[in-house]
C-alpha positions in Angstrom: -70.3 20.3 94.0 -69.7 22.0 97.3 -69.2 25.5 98.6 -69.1 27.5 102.4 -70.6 30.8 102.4 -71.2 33.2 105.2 -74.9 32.7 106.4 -75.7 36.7 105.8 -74.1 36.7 102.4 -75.9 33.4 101.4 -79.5 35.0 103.2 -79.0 37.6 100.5 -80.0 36.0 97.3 -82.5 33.7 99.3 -84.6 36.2 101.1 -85.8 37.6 97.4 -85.1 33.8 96.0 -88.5 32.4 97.8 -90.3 35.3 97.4 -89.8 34.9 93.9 -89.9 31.1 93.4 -93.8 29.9 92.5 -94.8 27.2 95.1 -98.4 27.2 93.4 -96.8 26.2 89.9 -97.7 22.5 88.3 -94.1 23.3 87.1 -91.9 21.8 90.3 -88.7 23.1 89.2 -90.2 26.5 89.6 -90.3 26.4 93.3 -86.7 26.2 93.3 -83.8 28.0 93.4 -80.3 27.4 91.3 -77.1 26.9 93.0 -74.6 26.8 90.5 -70.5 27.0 91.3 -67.2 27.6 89.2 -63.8 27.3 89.7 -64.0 31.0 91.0 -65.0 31.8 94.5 -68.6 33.0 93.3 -72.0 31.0 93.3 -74.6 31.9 91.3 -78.1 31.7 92.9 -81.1 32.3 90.9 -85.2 32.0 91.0 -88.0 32.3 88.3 -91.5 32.3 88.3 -91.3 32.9 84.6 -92.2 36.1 84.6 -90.3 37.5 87.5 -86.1 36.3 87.9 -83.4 37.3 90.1 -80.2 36.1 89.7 -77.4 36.8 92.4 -73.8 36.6 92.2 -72.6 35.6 96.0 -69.3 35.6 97.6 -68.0 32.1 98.9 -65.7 31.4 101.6 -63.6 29.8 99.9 -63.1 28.3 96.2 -65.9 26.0 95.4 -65.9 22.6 93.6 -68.2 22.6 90.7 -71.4 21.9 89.8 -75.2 22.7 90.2 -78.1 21.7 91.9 -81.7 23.1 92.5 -83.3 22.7 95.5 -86.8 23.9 97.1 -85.9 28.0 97.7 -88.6 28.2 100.6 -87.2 24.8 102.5 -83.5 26.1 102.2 -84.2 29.7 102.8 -86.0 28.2 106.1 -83.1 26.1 107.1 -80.3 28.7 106.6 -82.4 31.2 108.1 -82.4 29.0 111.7 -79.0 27.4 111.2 -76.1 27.8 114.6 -73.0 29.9 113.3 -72.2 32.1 110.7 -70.8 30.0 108.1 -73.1 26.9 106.0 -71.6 23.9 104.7 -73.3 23.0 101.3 -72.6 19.8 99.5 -74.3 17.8 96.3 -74.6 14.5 96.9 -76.0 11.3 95.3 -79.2 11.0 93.2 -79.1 15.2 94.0 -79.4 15.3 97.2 -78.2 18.0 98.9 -76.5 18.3 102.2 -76.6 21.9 104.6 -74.5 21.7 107.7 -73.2 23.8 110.1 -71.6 22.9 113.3 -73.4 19.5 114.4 -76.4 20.7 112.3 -76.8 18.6 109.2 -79.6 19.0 106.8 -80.5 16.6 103.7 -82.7 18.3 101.2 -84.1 16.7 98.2 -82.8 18.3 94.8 -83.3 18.3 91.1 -80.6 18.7 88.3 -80.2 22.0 87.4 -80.2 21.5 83.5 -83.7 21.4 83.7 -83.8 25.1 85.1 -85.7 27.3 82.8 -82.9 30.0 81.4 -82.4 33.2 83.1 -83.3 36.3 81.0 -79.7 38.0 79.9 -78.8 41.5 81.1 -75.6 41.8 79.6 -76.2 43.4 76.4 -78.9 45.9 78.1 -78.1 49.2 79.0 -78.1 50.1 82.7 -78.0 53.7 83.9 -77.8 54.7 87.6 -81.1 56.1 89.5 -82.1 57.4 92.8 -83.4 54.5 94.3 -85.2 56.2 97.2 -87.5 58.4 94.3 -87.9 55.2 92.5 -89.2 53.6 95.7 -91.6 56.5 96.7 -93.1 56.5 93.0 -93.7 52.6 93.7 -95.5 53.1 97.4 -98.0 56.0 95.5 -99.5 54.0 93.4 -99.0 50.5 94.0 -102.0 50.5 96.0 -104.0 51.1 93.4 -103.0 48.1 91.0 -106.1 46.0 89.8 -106.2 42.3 91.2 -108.8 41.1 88.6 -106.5 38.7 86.3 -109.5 39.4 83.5 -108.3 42.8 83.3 -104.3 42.2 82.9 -103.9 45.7 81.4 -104.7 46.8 84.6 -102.7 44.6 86.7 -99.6 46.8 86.6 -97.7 49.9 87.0 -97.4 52.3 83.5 -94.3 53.7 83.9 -93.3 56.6 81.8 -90.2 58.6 81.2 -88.5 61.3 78.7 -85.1 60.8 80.6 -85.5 63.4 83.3 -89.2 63.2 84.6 -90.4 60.3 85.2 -94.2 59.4 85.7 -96.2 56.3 87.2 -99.9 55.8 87.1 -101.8 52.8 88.5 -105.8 52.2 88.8 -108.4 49.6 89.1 -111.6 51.1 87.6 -112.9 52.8 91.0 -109.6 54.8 92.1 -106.4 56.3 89.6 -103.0 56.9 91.3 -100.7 59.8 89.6 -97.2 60.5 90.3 -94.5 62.3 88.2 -91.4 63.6 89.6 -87.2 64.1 88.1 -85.7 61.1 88.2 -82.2 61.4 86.6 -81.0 58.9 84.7 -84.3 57.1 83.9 -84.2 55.4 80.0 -85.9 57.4 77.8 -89.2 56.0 76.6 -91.1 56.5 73.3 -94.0 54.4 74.5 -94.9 53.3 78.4 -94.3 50.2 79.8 -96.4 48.4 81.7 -94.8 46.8 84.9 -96.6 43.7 86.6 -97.9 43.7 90.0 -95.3 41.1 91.4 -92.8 43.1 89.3 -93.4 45.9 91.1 -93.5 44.2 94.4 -90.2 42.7 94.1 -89.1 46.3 93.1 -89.7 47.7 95.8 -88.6 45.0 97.8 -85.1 45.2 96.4 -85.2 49.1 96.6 -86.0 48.7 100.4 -82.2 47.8 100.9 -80.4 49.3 98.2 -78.6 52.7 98.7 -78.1 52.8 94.8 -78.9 50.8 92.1 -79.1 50.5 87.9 -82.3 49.8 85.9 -82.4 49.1 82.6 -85.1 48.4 79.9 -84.8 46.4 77.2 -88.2 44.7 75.6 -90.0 42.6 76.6 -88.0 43.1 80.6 -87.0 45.6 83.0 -84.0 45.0 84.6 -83.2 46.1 88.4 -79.4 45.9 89.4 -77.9 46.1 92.6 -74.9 45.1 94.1 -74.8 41.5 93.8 -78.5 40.9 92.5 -80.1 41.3 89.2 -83.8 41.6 89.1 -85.7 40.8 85.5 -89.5 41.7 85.4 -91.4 40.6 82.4 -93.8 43.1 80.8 -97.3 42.9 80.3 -97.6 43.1 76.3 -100.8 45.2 76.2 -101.8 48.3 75.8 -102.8 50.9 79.4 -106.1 53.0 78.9 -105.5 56.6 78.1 -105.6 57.9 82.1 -105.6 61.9 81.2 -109.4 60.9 79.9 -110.2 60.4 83.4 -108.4 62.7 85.2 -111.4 65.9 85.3 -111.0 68.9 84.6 -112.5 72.2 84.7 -114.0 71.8 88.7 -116.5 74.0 89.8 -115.9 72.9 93.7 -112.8 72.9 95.5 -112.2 72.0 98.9 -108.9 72.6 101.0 -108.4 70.8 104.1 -105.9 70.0 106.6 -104.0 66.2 105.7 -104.0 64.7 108.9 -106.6 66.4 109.8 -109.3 65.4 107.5 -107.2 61.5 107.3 -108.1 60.9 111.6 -112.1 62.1 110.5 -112.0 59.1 107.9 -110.6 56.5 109.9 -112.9 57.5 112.7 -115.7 57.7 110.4 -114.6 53.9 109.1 -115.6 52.7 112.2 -119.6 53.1 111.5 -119.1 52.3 107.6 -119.9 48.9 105.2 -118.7 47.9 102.6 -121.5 48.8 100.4 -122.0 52.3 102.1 -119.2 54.8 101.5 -119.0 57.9 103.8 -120.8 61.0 103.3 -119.2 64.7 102.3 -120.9 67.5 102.7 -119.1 70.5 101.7 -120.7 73.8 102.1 -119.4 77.6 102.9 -118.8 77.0 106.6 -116.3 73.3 105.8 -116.6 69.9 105.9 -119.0 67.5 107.2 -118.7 63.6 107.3 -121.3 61.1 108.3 -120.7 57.2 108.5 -124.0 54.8 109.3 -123.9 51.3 109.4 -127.6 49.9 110.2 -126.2 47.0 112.5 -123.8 49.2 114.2 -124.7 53.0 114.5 -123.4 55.8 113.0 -121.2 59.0 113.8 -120.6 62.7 112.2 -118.1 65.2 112.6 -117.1 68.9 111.0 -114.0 69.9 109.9 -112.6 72.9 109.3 -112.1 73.5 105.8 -111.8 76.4 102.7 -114.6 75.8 100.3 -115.0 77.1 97.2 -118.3 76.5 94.6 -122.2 75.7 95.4 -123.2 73.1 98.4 -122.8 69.8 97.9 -123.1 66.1 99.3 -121.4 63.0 97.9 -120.1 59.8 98.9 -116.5 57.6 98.8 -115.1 54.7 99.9 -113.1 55.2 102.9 -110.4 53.0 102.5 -109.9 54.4 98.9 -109.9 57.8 100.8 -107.3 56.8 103.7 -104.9 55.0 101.2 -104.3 58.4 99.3 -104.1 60.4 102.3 -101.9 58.1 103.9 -99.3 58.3 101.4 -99.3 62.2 100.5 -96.9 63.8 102.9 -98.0 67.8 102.4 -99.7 69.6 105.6 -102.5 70.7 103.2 -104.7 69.1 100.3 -107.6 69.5 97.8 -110.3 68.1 96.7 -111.3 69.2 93.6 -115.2 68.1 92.2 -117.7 68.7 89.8 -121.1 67.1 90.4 -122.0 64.2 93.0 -121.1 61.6 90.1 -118.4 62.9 88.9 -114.8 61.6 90.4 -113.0 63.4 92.9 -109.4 64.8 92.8 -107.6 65.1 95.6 -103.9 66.6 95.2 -101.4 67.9 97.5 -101.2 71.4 98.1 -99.3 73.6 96.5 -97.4 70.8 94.8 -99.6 69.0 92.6 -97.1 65.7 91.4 -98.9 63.4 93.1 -102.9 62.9 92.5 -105.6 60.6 93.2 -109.1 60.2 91.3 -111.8 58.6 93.2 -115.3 57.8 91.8 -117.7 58.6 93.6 -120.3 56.2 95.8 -124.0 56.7 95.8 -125.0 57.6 99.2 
């Protein structure tokens, strides 16, 4: 076996590749990526966790010999990356080594036989249909944030993604904080049930989507398939079934606040200066605006008033800043609300006028 490919075009498939490949696996074929070459002038480069694949479909310089090899995806991805020129020289050798050259460079890299790579899930018979990949990114940065990291809870540790076809809908929460956001999205598969998208999933989503000007998706139990040019992404779903969110979305507020975004979002980061981690930051909402206090008994503490549109009785509650920041960050109107009941009751914050994308924050006792 032995190819040349353009450094850029090989970079392609191995940027994603060791992202992808798990060095913490007891599995050592699983930190490595799949070369594989025909007698056409493609190679196929591929990467699995087990849960989340890519497979690629690169361009060589010229026809390869063929054969397959897999080789450590971080250690090759590392060595192309730094390598002189803009071609690489890649040959099997012996015992599956592997040799990477390019101009007096030359690189030996141990390797493993690549029948024992574990099968790539099959996108041919699924059915793809063309999205806007920059709405399908945006819907990923809204709530991705919110994903729970406690592996106990692994119906929580992923996106629900929803869609009739034309509006779709993605919701993501860990217990303290609930991220909303529905918008059109032509061309999305029509669901009867949601799906539930993993955390790396969704990572290596977006990651693709950061590049791609277009792409396909396709879902087809039990994987969600991501196409794009040259690479094929395949993200296993989590087999379980979301919480019903609309139970704790509130409704029916007595309170509502409307504030100024960027306004209100430099008061909290300020006001994160003088906060714990065990002490949220105090609102007091009244007739005349806002008011926000931070104390942190080792440090100090601060206050400031904002001006602000209140509507509905006095009242003080407390909320983790970050939580707070994280939602503000990521809504892009001039104006918000907060929306509340009592002081332990969630808040609702929303953009104003355009209410598609919504956080719930539970409240912290102050």
């Amino acid at each position: 076996m032995e190819f040349h490919i353009q450094t850029s075009e090989f970079l392609k498939g191995l940027r994603l590749a060791q992202n992808i490949a798990d060095r913490k696996s007891t599995m050592p074929m699983l930190a490595n990526v799949l070369l594989r070459t025909t007698n056409t002038s493609k190679l196929l480069l591929a990467a699995t966790d087990l849960n989340v694949s890519v497979a690629a479909d690169l361009s060589t310089s010229k026809t390869p010999t063929e054969g397959g090899i897999t080789v450590n995806a971080k250690a090759l991805h590392d060595i192309v990356s730094n390598l002189p020129g803009k071609e690489v020289k890649f040959k099997k050798t012996d015992n599956n080594w592997a040799e990477i050259s390019a101009g007096r460079v030359k690189y030996r890299l141990v390797g493993l036989p690549d029948r024992d790579f574990p099968r790539i899930p099959d996108h041919r018979e699924a059915e793809f249909s063309e999205i806007d990949s920059s709405g399908f990114r945006s819907m990923i940065d809204n709530t991705i944030f919110a994903i729970c990291n406690d592996e106990t809870r692994f119906h929580l540790n992923g996106v629900l993604f929803e869609s009739d076809g034309k509006i779709a809908r993605m919701v993501a929460t860990d217990g303290h904080r609930l991220a909303k956001v529905e918008r059109e999205l032509d061309g999305t598969p029509k669901l009867s049930a949601g799906i539930i998208i993993p955390k790396k999933g969704v990572v290596e989503l977006k990651r693709v989507l950061d590049s791609a000007d277009s792409c396909k998706i396709a879902i087809k139990s039990p994987y969600v398939f991501l196409t794009t040019g040259q690479l094929t992404l395949a993200v296993k779903l989590i087999e379980s079934q979301f919480p019903p969110y609309q139970a704790v979305i509130p409704e029916g507020h007595t309170r509502r606040l409307v504030i100024d975004r960027l306004r209100l979002l430099e008061g909290l980061k300020r006001a994160q200066l003088m906060s714990s981690e065990t002490r949220g930051i105090k609102f007091d909402l009244r007739e005349e605006g806002l008011l926000i206090t931070s104390d942190n008994p080792d440090m100090g503490e601060v206050s400031e008033e904002l001006e602000a549109e209140y509507t509905g009785e006095a009242l003080s509650i407390g909320f983790n800043g970050k939580y707070m920041v994280e939602f503000l960050s990521h809504m892009k109107a001039d104006q918000i609300a907060l929306e509340l009941n009592g002081e332990l009751d969630p808040g609702v914050l929303q953009a104003e006028p355009d209410g598609s994308y919504l956080g719930v924050v539970m409240p912290m006792r102050i």
